[in-house]
The first five atom37 places (N, CA, C, CB, O) and aatype in JSON, in Angstrom:
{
  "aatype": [20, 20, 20, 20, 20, 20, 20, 20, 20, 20, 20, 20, 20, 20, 20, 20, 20, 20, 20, 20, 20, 20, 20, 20, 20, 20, 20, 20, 20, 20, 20, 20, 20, 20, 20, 20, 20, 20, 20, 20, 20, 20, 20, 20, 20, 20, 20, 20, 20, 20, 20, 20, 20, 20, 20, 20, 20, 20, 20, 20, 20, 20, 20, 20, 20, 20, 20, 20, 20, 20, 20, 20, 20, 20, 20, 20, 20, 20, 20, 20, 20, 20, 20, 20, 20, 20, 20, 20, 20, 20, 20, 20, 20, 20, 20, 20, 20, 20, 20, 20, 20, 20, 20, 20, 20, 20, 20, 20, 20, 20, 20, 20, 20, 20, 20, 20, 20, 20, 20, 20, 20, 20, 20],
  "atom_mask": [
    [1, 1, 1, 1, 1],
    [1, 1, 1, 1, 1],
    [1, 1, 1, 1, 1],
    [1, 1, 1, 1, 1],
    [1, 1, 1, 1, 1],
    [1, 1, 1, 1, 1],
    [1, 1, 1, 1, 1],
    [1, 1, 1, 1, 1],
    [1, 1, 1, 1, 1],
    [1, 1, 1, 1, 1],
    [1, 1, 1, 1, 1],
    [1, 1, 1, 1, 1],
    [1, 1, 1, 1, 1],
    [1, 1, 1, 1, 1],
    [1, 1, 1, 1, 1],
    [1, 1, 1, 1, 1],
    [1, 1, 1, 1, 1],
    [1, 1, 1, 1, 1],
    [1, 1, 1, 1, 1],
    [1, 1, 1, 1, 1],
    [1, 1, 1, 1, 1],
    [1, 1, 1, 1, 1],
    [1, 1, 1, 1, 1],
    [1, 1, 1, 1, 1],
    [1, 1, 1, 1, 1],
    [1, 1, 1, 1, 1],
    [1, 1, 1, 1, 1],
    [1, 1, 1, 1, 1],
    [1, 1, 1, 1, 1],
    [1, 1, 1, 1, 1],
    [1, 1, 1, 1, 1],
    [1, 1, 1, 1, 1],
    [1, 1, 1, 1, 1],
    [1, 1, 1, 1, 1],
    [1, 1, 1, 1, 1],
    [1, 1, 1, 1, 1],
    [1, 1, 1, 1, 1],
    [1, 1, 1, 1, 1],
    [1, 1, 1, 1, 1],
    [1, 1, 1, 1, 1],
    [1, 1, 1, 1, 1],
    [1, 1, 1, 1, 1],
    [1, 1, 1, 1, 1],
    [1, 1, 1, 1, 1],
    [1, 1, 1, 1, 1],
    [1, 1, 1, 1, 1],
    [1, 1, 1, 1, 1],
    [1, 1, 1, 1, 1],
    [1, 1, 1, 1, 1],
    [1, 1, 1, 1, 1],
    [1, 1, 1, 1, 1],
    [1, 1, 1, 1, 1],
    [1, 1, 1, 1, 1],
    [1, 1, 1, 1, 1],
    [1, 1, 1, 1, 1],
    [1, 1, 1, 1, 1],
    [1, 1, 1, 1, 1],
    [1, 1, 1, 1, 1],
    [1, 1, 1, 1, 1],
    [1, 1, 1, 1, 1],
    [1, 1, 1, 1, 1],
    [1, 1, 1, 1, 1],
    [1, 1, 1, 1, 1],
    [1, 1, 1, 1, 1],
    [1, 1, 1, 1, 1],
    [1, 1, 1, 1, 1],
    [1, 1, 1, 1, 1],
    [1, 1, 1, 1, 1],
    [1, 1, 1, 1, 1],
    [1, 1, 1, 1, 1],
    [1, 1, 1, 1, 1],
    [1, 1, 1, 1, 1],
    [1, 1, 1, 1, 1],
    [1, 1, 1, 1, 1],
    [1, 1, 1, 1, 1],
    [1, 1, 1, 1, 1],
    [1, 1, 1, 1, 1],
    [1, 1, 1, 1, 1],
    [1, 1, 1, 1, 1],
    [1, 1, 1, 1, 1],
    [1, 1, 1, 1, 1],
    [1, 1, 1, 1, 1],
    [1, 1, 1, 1, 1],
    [1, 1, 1, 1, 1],
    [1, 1, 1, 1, 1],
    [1, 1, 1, 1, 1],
    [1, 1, 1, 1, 1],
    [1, 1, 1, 1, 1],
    [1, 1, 1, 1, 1],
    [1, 1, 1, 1, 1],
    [1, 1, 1, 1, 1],
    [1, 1, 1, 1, 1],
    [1, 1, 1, 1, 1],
    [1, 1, 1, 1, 1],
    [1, 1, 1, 1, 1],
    [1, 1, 1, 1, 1],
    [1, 1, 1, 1, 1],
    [1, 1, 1, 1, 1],
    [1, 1, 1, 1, 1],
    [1, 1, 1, 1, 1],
    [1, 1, 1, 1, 1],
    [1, 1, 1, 1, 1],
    [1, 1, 1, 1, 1],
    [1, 1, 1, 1, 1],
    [1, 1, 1, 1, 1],
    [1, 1, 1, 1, 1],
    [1, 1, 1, 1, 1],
    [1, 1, 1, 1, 1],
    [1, 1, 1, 1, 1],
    [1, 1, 1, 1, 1],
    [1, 1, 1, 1, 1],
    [1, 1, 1, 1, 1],
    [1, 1, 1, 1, 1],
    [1, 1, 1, 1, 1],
    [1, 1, 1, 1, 1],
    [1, 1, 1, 1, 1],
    [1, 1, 1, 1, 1],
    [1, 1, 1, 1, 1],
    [1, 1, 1, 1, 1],
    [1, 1, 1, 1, 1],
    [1, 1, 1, 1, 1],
    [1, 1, 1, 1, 1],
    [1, 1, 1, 1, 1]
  ],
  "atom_positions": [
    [[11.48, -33.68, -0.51], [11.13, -33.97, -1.88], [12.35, -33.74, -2.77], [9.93, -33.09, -2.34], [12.99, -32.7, -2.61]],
    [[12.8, -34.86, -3.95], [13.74, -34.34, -4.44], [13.58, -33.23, -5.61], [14.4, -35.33, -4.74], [12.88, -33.6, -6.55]],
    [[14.09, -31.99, -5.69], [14.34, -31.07, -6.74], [15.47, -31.38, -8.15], [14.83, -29.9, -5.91], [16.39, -32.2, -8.05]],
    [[15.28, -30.8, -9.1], [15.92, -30.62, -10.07], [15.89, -28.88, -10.1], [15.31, -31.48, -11.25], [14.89, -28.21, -9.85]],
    [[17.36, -28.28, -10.49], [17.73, -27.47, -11.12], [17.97, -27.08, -12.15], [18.15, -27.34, -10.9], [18.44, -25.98, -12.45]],
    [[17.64, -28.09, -12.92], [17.92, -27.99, -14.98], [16.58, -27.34, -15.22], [18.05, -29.94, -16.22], [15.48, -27.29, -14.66]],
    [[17.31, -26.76, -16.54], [15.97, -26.76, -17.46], [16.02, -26.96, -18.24], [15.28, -26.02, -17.71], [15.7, -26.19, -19.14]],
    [[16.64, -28.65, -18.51], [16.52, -28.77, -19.61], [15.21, -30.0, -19.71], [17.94, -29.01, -20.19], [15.38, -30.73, -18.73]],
    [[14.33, -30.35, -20.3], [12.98, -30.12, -20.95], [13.1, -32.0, -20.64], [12.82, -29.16, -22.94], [12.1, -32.65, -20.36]],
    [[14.55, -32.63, -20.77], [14.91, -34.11, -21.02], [15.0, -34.38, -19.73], [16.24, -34.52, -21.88], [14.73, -35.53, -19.4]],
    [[15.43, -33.26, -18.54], [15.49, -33.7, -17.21], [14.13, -33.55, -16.24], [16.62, -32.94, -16.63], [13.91, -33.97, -15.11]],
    [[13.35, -32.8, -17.13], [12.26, -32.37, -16.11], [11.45, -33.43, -16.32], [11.49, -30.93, -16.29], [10.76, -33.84, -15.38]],
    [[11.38, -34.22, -17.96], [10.75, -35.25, -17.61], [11.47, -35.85, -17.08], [10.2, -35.85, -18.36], [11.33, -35.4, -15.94]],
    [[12.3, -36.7, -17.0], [13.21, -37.79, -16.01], [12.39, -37.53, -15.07], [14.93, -37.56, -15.57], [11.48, -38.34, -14.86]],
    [[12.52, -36.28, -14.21], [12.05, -36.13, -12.61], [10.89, -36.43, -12.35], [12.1, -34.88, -12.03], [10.54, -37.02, -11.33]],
    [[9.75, -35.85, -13.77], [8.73, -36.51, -12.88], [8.16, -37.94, -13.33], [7.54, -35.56, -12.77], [7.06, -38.27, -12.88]],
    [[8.82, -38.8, -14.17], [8.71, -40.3, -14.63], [9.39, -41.09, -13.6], [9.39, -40.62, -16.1], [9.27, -42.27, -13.28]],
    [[10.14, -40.12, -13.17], [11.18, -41.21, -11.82], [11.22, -40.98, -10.51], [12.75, -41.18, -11.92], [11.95, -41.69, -9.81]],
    [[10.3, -39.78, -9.87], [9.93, -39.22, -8.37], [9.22, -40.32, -7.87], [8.98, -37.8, -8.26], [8.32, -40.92, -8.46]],
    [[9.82, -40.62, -6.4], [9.08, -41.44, -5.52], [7.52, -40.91, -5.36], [9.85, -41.46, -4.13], [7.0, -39.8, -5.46]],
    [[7.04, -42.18, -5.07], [5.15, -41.67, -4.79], [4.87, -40.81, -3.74], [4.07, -42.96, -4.32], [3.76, -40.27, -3.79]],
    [[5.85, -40.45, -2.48], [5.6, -40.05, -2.09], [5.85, -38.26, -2.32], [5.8, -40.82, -1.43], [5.37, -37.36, -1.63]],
    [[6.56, -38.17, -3.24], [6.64, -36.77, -3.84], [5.56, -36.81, -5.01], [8.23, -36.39, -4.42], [5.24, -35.65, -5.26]],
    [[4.9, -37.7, -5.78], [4.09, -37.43, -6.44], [2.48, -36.83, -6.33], [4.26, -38.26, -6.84], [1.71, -36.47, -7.21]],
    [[2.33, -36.89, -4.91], [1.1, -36.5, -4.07], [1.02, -35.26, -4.58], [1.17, -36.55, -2.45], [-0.09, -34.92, -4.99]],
    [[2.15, -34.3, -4.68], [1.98, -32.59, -5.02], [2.14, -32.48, -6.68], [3.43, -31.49, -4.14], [2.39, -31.45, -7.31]],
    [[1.89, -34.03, -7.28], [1.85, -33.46, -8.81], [-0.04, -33.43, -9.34], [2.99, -34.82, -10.01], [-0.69, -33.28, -10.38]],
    [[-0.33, -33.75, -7.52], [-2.06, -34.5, -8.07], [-2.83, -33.38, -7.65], [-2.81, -36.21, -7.14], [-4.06, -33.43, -7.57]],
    [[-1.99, -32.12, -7.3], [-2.9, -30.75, -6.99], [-3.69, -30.27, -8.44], [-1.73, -29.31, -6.41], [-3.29, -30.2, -9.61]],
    [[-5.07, -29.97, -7.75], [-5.62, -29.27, -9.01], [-6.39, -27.93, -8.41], [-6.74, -30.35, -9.95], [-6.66, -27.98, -7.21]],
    [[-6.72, -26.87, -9.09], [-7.39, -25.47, -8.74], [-8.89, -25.82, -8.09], [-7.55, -24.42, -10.25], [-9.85, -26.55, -8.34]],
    [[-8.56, -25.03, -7.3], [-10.3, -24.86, -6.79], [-11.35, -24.18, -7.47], [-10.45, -24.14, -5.54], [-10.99, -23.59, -8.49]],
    [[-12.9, -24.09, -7.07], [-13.48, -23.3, -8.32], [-13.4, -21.67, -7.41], [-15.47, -23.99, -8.93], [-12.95, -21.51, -6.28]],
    [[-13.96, -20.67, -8.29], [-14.09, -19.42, -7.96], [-14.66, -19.33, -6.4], [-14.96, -18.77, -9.03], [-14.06, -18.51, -5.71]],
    [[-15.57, -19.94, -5.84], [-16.49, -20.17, -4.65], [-15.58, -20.18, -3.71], [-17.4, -21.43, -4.6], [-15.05, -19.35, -2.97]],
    [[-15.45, -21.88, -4.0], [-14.37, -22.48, -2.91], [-12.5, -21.51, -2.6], [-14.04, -24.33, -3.72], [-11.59, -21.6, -1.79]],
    [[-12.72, -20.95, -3.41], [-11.09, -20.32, -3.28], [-11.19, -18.77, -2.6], [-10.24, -20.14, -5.09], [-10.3, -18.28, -1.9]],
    [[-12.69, -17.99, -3.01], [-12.58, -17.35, -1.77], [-13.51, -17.72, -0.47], [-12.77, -16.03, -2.09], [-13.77, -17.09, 0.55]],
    [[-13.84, -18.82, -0.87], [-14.3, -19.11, 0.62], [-13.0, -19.74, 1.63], [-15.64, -20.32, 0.53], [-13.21, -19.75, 2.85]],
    [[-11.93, -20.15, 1.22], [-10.97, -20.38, 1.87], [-9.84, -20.13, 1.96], [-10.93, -21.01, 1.9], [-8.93, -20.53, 2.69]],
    [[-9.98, -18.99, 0.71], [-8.39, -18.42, 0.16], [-7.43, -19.18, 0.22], [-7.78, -17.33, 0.83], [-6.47, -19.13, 0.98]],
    [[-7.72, -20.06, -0.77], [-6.82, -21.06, -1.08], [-6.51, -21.57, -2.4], [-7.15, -21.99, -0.45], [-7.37, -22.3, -2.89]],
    [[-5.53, -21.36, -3.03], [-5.59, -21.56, -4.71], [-5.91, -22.98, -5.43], [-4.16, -21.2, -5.29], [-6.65, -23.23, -6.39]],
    [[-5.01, -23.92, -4.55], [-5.22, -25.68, -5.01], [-5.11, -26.08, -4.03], [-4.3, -26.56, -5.97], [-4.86, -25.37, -3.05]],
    [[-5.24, -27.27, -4.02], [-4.73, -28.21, -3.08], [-4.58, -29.98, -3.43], [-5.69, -27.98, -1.91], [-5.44, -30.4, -4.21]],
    [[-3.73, -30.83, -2.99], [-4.09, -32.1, -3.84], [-5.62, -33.27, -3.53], [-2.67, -33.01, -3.6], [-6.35, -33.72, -2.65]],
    [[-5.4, -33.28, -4.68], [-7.2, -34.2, -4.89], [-7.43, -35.59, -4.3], [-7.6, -34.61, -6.66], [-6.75, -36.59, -4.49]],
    [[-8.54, -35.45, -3.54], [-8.39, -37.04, -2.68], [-9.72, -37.36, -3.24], [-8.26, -37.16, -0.63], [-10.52, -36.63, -3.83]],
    [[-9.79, -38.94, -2.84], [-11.33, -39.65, -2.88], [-12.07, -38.85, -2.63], [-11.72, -40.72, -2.01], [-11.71, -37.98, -1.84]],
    [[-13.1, -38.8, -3.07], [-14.47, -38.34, -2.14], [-14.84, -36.88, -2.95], [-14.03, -38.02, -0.12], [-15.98, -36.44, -3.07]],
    [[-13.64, -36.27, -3.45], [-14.1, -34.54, -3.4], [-14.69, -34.85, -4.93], [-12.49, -32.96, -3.22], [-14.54, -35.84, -5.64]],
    [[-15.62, -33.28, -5.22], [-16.38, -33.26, -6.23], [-15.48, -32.27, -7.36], [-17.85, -32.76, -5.74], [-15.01, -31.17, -7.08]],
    [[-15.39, -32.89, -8.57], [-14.29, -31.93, -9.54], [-15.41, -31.67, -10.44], [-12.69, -32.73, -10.4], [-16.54, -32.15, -10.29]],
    [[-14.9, -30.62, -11.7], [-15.59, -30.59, -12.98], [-14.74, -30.58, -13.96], [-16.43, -29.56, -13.15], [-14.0, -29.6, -14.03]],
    [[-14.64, -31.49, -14.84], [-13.73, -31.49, -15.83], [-14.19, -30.14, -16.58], [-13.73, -32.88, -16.7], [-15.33, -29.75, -16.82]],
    [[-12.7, -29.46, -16.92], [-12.77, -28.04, -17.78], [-11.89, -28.48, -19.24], [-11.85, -26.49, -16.78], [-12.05, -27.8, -20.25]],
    [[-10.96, -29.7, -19.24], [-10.59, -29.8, -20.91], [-10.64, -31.14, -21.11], [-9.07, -29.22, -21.45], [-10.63, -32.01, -20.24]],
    [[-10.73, -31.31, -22.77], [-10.53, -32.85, -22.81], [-12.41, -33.07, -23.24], [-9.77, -33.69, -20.9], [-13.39, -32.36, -23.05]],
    [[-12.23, -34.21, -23.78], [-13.24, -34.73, -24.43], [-14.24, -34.51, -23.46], [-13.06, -36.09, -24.89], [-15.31, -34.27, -24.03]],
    [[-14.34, -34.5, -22.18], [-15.45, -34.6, -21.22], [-15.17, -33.59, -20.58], [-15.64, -35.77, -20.39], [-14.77, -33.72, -19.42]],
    [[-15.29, -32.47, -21.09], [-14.95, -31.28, -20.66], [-16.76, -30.84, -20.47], [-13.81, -30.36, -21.87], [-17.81, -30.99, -21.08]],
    [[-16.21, -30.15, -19.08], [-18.48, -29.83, -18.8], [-19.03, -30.95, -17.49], [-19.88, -30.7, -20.93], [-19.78, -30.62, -16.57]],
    [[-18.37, -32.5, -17.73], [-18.72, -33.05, -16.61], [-18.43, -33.14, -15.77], [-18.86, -33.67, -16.55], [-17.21, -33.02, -15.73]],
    [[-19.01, -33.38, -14.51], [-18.79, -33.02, -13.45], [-19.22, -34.29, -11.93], [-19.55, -31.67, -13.61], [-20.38, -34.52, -11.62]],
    [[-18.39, -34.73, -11.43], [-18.41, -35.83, -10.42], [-17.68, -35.9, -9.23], [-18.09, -36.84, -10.96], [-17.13, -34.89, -8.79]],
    [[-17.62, -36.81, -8.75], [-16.94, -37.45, -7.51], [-15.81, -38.02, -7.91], [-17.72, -38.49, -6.78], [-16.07, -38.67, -8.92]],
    [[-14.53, -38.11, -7.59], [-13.54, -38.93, -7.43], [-13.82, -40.4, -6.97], [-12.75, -38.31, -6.6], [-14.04, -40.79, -5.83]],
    [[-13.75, -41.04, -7.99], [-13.55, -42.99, -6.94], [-11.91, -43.17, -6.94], [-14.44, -45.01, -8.19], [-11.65, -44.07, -6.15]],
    [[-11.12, -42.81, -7.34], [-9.7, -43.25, -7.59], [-8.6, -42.02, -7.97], [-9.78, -44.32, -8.84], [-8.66, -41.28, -8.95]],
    [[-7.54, -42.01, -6.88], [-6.79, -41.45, -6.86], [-5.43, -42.75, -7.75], [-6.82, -40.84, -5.36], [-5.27, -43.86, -7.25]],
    [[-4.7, -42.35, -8.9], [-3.45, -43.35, -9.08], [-2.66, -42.49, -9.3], [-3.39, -44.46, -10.15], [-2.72, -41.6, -10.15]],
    [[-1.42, -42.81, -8.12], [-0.43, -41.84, -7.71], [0.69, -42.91, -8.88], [-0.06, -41.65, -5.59], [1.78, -42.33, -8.94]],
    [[0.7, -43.55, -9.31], [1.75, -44.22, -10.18], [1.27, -43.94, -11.84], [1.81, -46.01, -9.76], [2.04, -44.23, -12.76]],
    [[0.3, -43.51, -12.01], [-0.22, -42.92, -13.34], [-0.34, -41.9, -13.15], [-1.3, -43.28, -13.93], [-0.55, -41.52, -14.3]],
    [[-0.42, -40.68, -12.31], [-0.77, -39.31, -12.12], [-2.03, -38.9, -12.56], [0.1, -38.51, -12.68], [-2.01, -37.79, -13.08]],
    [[-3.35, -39.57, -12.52], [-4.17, -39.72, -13.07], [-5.37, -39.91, -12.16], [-3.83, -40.52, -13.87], [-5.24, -40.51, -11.1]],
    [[-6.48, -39.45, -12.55], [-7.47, -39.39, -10.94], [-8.65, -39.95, -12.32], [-7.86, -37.15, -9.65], [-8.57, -39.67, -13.52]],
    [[-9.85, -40.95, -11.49], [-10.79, -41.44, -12.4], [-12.09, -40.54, -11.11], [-10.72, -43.61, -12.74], [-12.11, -40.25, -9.92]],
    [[-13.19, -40.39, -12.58], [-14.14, -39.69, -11.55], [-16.06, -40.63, -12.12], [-13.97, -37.33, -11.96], [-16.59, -41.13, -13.12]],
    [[-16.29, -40.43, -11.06], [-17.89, -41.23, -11.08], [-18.35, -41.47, -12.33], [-19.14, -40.4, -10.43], [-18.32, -42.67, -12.61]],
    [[-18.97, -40.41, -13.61], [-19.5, -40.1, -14.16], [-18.69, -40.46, -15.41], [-19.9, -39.07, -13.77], [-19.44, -40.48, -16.39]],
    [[-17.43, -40.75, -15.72], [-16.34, -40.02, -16.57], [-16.2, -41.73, -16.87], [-14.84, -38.8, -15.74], [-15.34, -42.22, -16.13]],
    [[-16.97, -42.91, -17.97], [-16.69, -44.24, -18.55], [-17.19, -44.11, -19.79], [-17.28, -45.44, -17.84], [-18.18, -43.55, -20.26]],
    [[-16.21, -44.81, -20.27], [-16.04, -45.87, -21.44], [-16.72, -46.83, -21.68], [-15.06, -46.44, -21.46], [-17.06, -47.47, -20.69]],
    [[-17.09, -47.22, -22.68], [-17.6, -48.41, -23.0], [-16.55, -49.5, -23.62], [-18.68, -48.12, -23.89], [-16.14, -49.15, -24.72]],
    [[-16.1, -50.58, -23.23], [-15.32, -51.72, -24.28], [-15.87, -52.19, -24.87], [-14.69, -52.73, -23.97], [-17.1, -52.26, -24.83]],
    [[-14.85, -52.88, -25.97], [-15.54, -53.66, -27.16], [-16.81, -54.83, -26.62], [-14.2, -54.56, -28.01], [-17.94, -55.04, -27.06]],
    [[-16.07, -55.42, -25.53], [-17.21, -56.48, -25.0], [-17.8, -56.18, -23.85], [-16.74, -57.83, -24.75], [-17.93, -56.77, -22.78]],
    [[-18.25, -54.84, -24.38], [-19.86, -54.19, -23.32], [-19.36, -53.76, -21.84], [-21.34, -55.76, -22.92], [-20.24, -53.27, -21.13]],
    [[-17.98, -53.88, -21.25], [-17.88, -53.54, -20.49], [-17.4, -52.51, -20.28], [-17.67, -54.1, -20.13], [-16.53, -52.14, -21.07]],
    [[-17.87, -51.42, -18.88], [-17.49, -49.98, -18.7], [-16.15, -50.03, -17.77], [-18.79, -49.08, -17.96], [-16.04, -50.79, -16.81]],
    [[-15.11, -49.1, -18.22], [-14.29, -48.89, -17.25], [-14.29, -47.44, -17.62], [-12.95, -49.73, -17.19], [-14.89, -46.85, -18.51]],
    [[-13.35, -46.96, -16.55], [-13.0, -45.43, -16.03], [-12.11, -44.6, -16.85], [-12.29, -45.44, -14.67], [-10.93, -44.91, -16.98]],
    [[-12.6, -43.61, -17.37], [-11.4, -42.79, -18.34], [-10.78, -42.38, -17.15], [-11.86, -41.37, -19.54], [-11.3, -42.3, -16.04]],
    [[-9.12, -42.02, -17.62], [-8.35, -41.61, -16.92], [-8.34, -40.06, -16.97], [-7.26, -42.25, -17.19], [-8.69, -39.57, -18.05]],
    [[-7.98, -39.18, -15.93], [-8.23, -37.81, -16.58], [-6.97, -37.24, -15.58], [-10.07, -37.02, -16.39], [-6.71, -37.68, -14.46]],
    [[-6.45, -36.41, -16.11], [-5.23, -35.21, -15.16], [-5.59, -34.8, -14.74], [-4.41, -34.25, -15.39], [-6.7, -34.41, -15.1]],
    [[-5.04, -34.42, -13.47], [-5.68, -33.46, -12.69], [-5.38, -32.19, -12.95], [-5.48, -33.63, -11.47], [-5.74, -31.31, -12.17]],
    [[-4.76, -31.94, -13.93], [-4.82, -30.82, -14.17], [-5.88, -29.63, -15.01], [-3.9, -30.95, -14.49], [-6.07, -28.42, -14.98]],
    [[-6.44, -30.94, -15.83], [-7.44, -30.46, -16.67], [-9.06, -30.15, -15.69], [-7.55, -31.71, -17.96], [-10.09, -29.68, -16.18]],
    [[-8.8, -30.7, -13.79], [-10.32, -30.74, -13.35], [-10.33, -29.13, -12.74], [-10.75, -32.17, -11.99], [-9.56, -28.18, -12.81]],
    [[-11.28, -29.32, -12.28], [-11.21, -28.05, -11.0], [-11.9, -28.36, -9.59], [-12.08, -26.58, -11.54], [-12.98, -28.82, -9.97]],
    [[-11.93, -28.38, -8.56], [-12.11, -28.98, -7.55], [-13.6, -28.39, -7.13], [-10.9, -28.79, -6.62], [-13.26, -27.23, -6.89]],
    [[-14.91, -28.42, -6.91], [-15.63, -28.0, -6.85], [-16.76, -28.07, -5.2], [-15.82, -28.38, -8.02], [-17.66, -27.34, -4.77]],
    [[-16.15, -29.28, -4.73], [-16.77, -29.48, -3.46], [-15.53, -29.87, -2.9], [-18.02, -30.51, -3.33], [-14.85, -30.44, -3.74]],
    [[-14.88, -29.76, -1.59], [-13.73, -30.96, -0.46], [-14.56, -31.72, -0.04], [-12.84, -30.4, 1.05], [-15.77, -31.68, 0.18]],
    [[-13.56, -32.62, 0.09], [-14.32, -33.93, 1.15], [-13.42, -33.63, 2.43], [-14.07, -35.95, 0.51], [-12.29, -34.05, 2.66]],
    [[-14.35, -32.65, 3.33], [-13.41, -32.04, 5.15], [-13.67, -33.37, 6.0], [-14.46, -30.25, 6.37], [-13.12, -33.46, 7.09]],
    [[-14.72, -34.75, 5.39], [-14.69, -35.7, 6.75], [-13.87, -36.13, 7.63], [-14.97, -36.63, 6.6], [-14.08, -36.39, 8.82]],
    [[-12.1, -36.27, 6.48], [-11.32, -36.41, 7.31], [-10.57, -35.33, 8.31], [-10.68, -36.96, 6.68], [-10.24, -34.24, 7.84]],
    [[-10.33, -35.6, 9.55], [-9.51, -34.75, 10.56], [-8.47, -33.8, 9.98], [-8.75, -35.66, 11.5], [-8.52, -32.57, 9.95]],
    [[-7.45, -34.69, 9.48], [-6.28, -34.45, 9.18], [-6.3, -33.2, 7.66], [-5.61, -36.02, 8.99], [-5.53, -32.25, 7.57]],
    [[-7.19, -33.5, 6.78], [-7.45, -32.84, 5.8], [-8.37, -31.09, 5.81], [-8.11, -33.93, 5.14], [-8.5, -30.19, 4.98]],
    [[-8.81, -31.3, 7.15], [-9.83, -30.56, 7.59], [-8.42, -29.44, 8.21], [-11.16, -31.47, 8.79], [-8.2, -28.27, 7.92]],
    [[-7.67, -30.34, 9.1], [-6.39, -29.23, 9.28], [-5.28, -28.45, 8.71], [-5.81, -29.57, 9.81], [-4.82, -27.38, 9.11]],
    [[-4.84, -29.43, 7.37], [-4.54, -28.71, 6.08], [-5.38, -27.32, 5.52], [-4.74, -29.78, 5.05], [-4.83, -26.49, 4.8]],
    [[-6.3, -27.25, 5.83], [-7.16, -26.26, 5.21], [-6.93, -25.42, 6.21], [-8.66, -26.58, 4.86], [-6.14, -24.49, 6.06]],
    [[-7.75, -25.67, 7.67], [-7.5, -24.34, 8.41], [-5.91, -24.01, 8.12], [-7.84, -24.49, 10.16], [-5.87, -22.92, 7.55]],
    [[-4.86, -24.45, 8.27], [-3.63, -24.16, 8.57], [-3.48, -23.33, 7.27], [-2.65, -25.41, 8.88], [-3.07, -22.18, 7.48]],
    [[-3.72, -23.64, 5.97], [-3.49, -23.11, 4.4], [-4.1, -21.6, 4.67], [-4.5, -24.16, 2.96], [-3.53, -20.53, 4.42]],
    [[-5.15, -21.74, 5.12], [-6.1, -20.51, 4.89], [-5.67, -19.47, 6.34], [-8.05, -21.11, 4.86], [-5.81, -18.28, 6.09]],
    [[-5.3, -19.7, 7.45], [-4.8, -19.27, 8.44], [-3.22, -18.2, 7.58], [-4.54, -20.76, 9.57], [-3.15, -17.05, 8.01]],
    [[-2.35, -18.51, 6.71], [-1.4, -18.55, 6.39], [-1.21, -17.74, 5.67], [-1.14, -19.37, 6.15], [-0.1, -17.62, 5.16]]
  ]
}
């Protein structure tokens, strides 16, 4: 992953407006809730399809859903519950940070994700 050593405030954005997607995966970590973190002693981890968050800031702060959309080029995760209405009646997806959710259920179906965890919590 590439690093920066500045601190200056003009480079840290640069880095993360200009990091490959594949380093942006660790900007889409968000906290787990109280439950889940000692049930796995694990502080965050990054947010995929499927898992259940609760928004804690921001206009829709309180609700609480499923992930349909991870966008690793907006840094921005859309969740079930969390639409808009447009001018011409149609609903699309507020965008929300992941920083503002908290992770409240995993989705362990996948293998590979299921081993991230043992290995995190093993550690």
């Amino acid at each position: 992953m590439v690093k920066t050593s500045s601190k200056q405030p003009r480079k840290q954005r640069k880095f993360l407006y200009t990091a490959p997607l594949h380093a942006r995966k660790k900007f889409l970590t968000a906290p787990l809730s109280n439950g889940l973190r000692s049930q796995y002693g694990i502080r965050n981890i990054p947010i995929r399809k499927g898992d259940a968050v609760l928004i804690v800031r921001g206009d829709y702060a309180g609700q609480e859903g499923k992930v349909e959309r991870v966008d690793y080029k907006r840094t921005r995760i859309y969740i079930e519950n969390v639409k808009r209405k447009k001018v011409d009646g149609s609903e699309v997806y507020v965008p929300i940070h992941p920083s503002k959710v908290v992770i409240t259920k995993l989705d362990l179906k996948d293998k590979l994700r299921k081993e991230i965890v043992e290995r995190r919590t093993s550690s």
